[in-house]
N, CA, C and O atoms as CSV, one atom per row, in Angstrom:
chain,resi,resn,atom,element,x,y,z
A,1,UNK,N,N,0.825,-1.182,0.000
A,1,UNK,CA,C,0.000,0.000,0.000
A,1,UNK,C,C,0.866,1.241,0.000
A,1,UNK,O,O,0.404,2.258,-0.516
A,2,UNK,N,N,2.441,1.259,0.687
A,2,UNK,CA,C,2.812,2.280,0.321
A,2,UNK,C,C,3.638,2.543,-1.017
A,2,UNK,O,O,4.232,3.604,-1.210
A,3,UNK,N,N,3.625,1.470,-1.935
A,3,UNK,CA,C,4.043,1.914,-2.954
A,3,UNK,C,C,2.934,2.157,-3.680
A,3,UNK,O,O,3.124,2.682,-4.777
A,4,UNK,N,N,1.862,1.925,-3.370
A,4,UNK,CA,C,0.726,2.868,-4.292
A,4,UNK,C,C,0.334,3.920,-4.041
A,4,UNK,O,O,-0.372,4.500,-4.866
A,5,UNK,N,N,0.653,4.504,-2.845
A,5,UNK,CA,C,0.573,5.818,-2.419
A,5,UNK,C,C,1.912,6.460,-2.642
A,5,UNK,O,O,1.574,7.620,-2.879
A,6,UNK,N,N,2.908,6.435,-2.697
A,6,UNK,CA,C,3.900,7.056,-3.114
A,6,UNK,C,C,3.762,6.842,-4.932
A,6,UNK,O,O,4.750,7.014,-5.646
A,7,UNK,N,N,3.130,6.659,-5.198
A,7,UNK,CA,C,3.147,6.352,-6.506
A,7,UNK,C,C,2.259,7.136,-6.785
A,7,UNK,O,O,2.603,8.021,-7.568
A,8,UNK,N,N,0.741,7.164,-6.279
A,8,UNK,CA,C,-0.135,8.435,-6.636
A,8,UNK,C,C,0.320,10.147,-6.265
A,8,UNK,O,O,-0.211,11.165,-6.709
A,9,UNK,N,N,1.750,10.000,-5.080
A,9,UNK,CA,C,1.974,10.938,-5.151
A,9,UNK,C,C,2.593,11.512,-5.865
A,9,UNK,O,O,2.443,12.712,-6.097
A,10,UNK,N,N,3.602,10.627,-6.480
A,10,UNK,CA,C,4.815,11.187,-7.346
A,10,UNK,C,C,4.071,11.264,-8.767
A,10,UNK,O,O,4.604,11.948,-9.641
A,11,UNK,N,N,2.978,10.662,-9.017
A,11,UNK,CA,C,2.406,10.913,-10.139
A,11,UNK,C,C,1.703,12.866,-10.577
A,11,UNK,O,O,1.810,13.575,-11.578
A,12,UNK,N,N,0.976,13.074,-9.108
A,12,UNK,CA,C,0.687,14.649,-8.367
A,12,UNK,C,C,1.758,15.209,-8.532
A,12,UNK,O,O,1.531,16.314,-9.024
A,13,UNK,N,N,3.057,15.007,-8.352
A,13,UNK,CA,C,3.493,15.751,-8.442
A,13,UNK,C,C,4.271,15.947,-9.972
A,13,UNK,O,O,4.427,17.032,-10.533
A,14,UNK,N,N,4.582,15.006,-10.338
A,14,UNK,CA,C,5.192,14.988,-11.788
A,14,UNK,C,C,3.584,16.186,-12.335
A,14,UNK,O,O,3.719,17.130,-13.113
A,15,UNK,N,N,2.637,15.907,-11.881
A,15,UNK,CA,C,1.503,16.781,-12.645
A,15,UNK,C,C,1.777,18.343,-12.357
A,15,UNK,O,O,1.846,19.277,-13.155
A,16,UNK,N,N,1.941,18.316,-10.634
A,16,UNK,CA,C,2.098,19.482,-10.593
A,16,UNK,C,C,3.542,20.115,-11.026
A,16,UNK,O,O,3.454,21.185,-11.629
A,17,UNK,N,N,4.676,19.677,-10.836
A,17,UNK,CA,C,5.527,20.012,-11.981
A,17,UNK,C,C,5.488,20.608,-13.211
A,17,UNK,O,O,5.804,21.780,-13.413
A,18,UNK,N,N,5.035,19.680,-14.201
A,18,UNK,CA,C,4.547,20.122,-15.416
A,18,UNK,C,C,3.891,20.841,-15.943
A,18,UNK,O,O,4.035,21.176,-17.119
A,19,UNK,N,N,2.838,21.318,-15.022
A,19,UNK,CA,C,1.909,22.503,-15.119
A,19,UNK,C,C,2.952,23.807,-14.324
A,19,UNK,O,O,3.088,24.917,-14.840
A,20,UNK,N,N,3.296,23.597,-13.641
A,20,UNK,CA,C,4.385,24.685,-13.128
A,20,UNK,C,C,5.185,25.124,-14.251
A,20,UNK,O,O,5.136,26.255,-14.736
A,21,UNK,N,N,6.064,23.992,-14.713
A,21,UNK,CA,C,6.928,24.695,-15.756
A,21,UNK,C,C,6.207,25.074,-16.612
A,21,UNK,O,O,6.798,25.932,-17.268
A,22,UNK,N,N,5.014,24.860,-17.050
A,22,UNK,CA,C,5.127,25.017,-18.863
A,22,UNK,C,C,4.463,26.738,-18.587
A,22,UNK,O,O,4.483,27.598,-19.468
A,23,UNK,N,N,3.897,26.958,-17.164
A,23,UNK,CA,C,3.331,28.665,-16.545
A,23,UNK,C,C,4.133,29.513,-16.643
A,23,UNK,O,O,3.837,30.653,-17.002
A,24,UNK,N,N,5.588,29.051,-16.276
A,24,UNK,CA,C,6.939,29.573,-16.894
A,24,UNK,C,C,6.979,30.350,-18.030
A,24,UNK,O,O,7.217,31.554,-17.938
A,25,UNK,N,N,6.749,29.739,-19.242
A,25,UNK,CA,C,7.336,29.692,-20.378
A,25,UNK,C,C,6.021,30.255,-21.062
A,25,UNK,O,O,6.248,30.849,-22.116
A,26,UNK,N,N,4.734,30.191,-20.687
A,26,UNK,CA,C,3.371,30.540,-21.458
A,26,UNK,C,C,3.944,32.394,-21.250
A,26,UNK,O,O,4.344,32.828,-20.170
A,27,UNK,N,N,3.862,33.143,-22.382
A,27,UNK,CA,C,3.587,34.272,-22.504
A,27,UNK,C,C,2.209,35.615,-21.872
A,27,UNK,O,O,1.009,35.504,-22.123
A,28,UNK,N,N,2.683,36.484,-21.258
A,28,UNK,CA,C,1.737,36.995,-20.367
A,28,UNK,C,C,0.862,37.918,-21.539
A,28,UNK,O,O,1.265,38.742,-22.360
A,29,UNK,N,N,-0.643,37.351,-21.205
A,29,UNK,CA,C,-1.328,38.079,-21.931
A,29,UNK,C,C,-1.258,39.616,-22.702
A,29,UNK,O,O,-1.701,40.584,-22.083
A,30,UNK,N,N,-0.957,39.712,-23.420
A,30,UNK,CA,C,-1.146,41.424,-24.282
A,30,UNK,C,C,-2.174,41.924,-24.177
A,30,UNK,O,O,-3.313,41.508,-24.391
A,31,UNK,N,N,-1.629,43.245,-23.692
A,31,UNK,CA,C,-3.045,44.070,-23.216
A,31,UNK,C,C,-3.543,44.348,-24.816
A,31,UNK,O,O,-2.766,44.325,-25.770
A,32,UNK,N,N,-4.738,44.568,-24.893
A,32,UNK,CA,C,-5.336,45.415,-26.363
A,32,UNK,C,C,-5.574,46.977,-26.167
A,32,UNK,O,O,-6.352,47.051,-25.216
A,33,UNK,N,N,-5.386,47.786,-26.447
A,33,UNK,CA,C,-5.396,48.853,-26.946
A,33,UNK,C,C,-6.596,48.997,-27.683
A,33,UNK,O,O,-6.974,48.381,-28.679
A,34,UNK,N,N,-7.375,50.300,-26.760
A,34,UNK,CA,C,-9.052,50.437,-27.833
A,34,UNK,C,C,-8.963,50.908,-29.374
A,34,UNK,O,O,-9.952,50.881,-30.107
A,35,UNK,N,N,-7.522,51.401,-29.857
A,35,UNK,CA,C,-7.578,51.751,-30.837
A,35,UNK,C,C,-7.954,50.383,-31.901
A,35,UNK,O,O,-8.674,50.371,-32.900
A,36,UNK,N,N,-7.011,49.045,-31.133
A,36,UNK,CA,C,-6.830,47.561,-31.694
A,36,UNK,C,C,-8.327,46.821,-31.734
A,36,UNK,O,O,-8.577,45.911,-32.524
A,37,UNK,N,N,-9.241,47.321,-30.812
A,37,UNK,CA,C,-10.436,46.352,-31.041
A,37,UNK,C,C,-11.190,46.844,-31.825
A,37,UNK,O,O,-11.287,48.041,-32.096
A,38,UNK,N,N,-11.941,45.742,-32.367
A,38,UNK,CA,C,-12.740,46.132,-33.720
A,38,UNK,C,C,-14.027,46.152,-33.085
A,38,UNK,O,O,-14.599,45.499,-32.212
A,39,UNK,N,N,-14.451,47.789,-34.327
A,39,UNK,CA,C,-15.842,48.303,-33.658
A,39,UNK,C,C,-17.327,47.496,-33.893
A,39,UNK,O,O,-17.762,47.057,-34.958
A,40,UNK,N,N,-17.762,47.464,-32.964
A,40,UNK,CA,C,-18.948,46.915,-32.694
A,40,UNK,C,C,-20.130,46.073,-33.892
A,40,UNK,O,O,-20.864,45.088,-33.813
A,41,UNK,N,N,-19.889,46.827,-34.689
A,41,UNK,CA,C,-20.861,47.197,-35.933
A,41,UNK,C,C,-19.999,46.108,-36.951
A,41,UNK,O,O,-20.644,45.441,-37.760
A,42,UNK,N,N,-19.385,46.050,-36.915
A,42,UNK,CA,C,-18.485,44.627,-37.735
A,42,UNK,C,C,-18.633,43.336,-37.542
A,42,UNK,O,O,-18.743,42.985,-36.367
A,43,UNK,N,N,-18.677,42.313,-38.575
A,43,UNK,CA,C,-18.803,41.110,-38.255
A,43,UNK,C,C,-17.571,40.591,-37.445
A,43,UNK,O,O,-16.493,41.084,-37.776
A,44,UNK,N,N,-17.562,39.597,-36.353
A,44,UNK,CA,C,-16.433,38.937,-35.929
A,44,UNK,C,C,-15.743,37.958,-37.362
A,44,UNK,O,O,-16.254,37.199,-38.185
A,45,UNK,N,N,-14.270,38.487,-37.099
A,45,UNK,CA,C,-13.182,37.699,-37.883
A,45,UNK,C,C,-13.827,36.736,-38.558
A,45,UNK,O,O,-14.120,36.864,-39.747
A,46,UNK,N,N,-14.133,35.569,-37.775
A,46,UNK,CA,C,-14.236,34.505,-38.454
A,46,UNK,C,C,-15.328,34.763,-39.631
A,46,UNK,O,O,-14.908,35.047,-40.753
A,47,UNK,N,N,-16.217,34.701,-39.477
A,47,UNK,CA,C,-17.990,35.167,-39.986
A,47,UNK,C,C,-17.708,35.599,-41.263
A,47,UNK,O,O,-18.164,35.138,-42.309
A,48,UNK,N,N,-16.327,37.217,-41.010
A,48,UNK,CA,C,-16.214,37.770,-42.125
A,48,UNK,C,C,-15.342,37.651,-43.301
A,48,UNK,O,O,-15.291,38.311,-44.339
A,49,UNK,N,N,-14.345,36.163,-42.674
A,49,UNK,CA,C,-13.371,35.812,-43.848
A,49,UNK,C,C,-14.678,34.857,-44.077
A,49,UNK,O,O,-15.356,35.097,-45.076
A,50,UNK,N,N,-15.127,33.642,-43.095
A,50,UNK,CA,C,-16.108,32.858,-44.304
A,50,UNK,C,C,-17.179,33.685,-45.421
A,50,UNK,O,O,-17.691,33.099,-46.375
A,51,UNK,N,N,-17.354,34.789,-45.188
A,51,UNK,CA,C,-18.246,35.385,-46.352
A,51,UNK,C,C,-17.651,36.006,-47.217
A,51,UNK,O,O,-18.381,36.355,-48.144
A,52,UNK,N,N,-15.886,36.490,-47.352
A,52,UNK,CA,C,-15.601,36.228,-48.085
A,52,UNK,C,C,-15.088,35.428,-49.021
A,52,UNK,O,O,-14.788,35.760,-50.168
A,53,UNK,N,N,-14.970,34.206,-48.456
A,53,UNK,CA,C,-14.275,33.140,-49.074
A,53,UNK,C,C,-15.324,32.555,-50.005
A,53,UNK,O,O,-14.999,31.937,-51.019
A,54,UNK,N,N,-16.695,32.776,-49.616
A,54,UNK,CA,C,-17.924,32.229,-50.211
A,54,UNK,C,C,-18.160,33.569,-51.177
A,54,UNK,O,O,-18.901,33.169,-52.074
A,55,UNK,N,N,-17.934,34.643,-51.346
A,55,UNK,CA,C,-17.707,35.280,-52.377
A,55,UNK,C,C,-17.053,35.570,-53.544
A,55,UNK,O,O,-17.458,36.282,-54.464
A,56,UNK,N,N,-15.539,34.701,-53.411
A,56,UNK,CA,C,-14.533,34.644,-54.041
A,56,UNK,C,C,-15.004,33.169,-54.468
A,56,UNK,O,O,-14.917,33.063,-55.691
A,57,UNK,N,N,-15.421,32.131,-53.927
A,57,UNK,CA,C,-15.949,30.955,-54.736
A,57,UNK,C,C,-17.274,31.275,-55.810
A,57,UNK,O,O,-17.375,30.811,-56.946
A,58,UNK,N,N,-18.296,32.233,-55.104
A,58,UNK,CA,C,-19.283,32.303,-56.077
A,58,UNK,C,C,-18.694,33.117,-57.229
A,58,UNK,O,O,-19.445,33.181,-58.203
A,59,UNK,N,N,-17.211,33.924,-57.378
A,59,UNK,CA,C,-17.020,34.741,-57.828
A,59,UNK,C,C,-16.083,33.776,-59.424
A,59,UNK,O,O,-15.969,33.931,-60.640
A,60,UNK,N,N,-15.658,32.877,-58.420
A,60,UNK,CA,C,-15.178,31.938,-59.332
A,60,UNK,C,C,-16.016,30.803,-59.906
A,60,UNK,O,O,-15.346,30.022,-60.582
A,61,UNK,N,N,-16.887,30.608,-59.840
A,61,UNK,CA,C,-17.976,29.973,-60.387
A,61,UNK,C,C,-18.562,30.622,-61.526
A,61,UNK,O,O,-18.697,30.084,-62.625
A,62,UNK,N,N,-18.904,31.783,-61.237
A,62,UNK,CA,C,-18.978,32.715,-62.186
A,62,UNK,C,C,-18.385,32.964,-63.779
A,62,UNK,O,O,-18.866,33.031,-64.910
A,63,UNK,N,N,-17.201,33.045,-63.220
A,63,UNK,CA,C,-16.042,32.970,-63.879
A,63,UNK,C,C,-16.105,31.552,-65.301
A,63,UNK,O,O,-16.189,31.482,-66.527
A,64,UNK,N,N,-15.982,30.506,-63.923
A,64,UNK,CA,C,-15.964,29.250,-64.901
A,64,UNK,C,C,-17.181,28.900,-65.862
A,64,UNK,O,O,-17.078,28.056,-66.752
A,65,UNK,N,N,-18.505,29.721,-65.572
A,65,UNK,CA,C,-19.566,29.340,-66.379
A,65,UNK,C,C,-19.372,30.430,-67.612
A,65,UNK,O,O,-19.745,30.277,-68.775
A,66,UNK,N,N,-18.787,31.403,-67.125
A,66,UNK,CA,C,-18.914,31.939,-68.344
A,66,UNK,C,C,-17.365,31.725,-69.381
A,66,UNK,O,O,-17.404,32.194,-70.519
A,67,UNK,N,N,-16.288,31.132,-68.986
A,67,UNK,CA,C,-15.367,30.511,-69.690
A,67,UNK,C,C,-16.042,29.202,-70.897
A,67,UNK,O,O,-15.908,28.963,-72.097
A,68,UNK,N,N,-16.862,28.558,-69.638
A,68,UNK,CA,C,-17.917,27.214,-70.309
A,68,UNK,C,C,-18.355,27.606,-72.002
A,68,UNK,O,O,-17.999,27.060,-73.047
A,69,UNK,N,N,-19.416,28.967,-71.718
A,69,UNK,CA,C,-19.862,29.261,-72.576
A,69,UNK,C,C,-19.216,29.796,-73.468
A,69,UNK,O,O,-19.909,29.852,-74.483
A,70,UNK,N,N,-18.076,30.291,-73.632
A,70,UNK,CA,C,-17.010,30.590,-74.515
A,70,UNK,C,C,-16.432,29.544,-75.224
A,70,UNK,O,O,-16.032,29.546,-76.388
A,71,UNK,N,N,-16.431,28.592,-74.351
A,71,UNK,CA,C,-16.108,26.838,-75.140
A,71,UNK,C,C,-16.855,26.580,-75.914
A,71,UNK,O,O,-16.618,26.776,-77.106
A,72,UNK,N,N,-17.902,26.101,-75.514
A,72,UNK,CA,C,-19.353,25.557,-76.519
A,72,UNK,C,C,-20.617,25.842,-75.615
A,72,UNK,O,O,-21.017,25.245,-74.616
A,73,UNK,N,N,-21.201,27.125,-76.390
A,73,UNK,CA,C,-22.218,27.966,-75.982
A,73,UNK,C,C,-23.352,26.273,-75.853
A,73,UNK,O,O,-24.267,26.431,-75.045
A,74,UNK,N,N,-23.338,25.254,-76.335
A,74,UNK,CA,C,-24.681,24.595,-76.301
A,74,UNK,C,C,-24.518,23.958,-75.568
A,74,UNK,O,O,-25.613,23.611,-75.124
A,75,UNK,N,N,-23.472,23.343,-74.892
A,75,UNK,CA,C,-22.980,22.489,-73.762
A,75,UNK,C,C,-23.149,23.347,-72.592
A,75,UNK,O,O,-22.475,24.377,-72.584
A,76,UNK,N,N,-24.101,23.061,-71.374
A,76,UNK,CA,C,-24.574,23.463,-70.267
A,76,UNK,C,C,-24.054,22.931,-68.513
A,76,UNK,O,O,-24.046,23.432,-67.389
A,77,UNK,N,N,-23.676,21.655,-69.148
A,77,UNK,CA,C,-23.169,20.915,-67.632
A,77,UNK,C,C,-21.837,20.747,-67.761
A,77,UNK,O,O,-21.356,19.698,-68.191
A,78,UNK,N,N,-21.276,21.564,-67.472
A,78,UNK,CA,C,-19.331,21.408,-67.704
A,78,UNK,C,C,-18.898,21.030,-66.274
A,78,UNK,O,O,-19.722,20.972,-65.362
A,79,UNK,N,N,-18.004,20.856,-66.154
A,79,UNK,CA,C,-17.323,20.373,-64.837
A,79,UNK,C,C,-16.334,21.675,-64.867
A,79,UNK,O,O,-15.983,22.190,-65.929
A,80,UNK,N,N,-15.905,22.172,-63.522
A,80,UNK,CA,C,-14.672,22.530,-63.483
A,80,UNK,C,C,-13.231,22.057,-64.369
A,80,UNK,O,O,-12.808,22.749,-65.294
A,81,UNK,N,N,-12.688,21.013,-64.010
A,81,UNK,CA,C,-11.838,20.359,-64.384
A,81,UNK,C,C,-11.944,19.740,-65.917
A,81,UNK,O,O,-10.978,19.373,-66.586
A,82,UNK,N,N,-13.045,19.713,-66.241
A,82,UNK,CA,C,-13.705,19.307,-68.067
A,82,UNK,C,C,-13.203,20.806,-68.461
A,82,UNK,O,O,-12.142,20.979,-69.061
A,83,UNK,N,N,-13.961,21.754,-68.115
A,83,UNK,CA,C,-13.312,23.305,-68.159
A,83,UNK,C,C,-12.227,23.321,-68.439
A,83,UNK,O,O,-11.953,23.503,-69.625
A,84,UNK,N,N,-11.368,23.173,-67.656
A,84,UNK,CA,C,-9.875,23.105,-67.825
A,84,UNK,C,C,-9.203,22.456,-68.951
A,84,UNK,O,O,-8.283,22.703,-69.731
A,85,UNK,N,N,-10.293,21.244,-68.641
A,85,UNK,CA,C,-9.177,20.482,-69.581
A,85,UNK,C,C,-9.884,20.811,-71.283
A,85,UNK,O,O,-9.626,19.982,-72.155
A,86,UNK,N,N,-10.689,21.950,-71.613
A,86,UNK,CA,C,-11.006,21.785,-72.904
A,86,UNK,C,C,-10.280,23.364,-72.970
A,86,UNK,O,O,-10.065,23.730,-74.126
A,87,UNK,N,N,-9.940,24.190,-72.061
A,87,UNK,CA,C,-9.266,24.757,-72.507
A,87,UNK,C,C,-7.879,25.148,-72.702
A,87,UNK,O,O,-7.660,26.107,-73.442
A,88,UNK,N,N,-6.806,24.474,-72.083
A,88,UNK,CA,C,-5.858,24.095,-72.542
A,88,UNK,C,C,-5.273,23.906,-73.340
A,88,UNK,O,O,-4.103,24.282,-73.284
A,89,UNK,N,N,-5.760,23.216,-74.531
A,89,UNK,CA,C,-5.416,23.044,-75.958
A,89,UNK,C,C,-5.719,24.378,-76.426
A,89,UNK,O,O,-4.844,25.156,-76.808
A,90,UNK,N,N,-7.235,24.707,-76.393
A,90,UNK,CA,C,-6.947,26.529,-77.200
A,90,UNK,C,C,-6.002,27.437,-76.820
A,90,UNK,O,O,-5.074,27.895,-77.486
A,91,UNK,N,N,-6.321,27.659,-75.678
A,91,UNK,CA,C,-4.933,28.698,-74.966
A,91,UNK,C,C,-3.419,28.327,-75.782
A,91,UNK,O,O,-2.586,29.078,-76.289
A,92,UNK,N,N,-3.455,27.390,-75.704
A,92,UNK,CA,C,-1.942,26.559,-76.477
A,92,UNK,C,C,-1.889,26.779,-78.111
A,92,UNK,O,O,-0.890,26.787,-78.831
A,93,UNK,N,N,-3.313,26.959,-78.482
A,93,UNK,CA,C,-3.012,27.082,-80.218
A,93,UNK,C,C,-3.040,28.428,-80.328
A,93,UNK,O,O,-2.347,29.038,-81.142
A,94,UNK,N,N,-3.974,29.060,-79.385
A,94,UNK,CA,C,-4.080,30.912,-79.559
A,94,UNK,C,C,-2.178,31.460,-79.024
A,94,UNK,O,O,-1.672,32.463,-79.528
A,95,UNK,N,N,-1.513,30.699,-78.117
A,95,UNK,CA,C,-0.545,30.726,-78.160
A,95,UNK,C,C,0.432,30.997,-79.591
A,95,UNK,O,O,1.137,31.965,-79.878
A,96,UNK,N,N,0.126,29.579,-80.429
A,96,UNK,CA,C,0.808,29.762,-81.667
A,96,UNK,C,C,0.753,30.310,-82.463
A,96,UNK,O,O,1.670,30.523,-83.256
A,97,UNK,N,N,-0.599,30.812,-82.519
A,97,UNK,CA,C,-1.386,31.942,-83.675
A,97,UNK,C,C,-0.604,32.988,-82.919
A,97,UNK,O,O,0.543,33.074,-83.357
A,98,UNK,N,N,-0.857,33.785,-81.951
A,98,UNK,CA,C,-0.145,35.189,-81.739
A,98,UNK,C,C,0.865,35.256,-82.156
A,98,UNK,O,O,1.134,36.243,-82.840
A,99,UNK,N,N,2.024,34.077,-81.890
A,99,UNK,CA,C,3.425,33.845,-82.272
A,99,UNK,C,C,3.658,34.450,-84.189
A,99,UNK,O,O,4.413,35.188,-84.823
A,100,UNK,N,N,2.402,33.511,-84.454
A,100,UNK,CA,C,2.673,33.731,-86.021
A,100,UNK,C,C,2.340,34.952,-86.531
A,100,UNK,O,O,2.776,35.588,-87.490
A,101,UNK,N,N,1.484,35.171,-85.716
A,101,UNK,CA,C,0.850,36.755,-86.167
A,101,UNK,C,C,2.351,37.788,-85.641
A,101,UNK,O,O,2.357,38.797,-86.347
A,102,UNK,N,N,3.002,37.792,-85.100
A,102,UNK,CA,C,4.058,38.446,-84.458
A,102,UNK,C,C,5.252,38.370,-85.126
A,102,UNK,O,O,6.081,39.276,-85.220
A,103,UNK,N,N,5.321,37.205,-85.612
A,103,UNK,CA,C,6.703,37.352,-86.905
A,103,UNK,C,C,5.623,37.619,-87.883
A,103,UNK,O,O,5.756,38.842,-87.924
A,104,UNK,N,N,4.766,37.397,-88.603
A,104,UNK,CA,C,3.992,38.197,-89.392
A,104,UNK,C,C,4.085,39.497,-89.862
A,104,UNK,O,O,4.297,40.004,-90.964
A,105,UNK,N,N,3.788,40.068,-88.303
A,105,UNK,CA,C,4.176,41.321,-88.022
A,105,UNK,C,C,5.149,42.025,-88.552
A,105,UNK,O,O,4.971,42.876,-89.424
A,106,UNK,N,N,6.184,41.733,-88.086
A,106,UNK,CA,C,7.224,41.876,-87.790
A,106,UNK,C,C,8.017,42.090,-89.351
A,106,UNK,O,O,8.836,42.871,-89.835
A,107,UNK,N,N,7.246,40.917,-89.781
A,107,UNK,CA,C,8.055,41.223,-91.602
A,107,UNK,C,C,7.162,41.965,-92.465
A,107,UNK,O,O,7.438,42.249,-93.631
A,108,UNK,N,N,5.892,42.332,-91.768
A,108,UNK,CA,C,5.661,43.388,-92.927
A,108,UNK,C,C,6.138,45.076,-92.678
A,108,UNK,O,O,6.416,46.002,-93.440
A,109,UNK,N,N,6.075,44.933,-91.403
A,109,UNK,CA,C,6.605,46.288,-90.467
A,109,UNK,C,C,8.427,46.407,-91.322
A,109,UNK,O,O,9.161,47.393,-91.393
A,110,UNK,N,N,8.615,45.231,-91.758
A,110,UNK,CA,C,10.178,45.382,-92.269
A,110,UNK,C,C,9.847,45.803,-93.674
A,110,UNK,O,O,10.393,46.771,-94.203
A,111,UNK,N,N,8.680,44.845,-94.437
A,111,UNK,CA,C,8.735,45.235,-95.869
A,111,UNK,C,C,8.210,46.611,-95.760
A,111,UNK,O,O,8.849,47.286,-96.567
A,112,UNK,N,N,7.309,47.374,-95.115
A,112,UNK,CA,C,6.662,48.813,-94.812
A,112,UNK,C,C,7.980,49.747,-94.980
A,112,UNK,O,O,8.110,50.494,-95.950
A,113,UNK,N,N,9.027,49.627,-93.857
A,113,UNK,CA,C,10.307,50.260,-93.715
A,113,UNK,C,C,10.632,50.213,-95.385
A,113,UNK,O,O,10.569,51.296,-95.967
A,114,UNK,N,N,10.848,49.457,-95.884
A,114,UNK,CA,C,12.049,48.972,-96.908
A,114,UNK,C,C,11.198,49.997,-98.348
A,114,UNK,O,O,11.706,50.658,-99.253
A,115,UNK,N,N,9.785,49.726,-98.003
A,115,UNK,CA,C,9.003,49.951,-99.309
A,115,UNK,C,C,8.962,51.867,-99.044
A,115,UNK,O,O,8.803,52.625,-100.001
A,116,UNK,N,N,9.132,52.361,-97.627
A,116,UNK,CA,C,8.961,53.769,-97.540
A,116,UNK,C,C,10.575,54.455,-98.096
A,116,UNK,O,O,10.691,55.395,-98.882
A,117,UNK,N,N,11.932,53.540,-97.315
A,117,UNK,CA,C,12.892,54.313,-98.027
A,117,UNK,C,C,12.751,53.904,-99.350
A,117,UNK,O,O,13.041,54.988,-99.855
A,118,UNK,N,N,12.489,53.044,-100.484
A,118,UNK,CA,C,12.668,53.074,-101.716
A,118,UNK,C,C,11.507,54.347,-102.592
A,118,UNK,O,O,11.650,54.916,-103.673
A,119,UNK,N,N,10.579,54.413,-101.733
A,119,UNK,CA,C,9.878,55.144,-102.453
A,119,UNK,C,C,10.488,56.557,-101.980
A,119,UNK,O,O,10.449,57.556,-102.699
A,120,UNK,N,N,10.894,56.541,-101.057
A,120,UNK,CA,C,11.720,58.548,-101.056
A,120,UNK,C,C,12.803,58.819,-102.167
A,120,UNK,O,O,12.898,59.909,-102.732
A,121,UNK,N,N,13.676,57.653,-102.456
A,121,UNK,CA,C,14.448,57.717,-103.117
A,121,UNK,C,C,14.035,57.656,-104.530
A,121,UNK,O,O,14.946,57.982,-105.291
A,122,UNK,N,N,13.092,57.382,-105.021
A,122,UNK,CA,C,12.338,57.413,-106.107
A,122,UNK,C,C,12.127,58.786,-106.116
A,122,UNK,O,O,12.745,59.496,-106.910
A,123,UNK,N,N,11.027,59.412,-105.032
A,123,UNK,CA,C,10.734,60.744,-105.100
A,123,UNK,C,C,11.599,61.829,-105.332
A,123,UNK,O,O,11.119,62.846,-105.832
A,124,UNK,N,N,13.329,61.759,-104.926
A,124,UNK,CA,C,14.305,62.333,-104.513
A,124,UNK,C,C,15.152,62.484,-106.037
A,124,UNK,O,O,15.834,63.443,-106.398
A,125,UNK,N,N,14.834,61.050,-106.886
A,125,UNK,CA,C,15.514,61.219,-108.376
A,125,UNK,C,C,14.567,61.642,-108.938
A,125,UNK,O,O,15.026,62.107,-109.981
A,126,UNK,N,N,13.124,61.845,-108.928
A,126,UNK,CA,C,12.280,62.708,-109.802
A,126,UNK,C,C,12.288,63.970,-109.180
A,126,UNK,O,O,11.630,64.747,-109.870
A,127,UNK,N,N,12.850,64.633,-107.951
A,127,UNK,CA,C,12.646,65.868,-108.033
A,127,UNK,C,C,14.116,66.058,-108.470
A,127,UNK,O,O,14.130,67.203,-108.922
A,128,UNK,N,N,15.320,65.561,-108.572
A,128,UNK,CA,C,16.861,66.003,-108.780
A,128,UNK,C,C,16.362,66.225,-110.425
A,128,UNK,O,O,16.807,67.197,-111.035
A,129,UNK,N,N,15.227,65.076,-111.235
A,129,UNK,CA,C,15.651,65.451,-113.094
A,129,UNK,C,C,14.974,66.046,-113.110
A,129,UNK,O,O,15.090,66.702,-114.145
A,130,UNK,N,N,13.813,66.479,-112.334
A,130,UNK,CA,C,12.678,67.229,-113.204
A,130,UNK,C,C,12.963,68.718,-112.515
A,130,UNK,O,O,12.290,68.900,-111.501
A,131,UNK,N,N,13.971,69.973,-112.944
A,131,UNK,CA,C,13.954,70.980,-112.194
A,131,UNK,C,C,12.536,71.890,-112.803
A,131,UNK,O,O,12.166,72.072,-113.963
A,132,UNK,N,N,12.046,72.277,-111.706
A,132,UNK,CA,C,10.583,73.235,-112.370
A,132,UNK,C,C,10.304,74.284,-112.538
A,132,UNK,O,O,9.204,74.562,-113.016
């Protein structure tokens, strides 16, 4: 019997120990400052990130139905991820089209250049023969 009582004690106390130290080490409450609390008339924290988070989902829902209909206006039940995955490939070919359209570009913006100095220089030997 007395090793079960020295045993419930040392158990008390290993408890009270442990709760001692860790009172130690716990940080003493921070006062708040009335400037820091939020006024009355506001939703609490939590309340007001879940309503926005449910705004930014309906916001993205949104979003994806009307991407849908940019896919194939007659198709009505798209999935998110069907979404995705039908647009991928366009994004990727509208990719290659800009590309082409851009050296496209690029060489008529050169033949434009090439075709404006030849034509000054044209203009430049008809005004040097023809004095008026």
């Amino acid at each position: 019997m007395d090793s079960e009582a020295s045993t419930a004690i040392n158990d008390c106390a290993v408890h009270v120990v442990s709760s001692s130290s860790k009172r130690k080490h716990d940080k003493a409450p921070r006062k708040i400052h009335e400037a820091e609390r939020e006024p009355s008339n506001k939703f609490p924290r939590k309340i007001h990130k879940a309503e926005r988070e449910k705004q930014k989902r309906d916001s993205m829902n949104v979003l994806f139905a009307e991407l849908a209909k940019v896919l194939d206006p007659s198709h009505q039940n798209y999935g998110k991820a069907c979404i995705l995955k039908e647009t991928m490939p366009l994004v990727r070919e509208l990719i290659v089209q800009v590309d082409n359209l851009r050296k496209e570009n690029a060489a008529l913006n050169s033949e434009s250049h090439y075709m404006s100095v030849e034509k000054d220089e044209i203009r430049r030997k008809d005004c040097a023969g023809n004095p008026d």
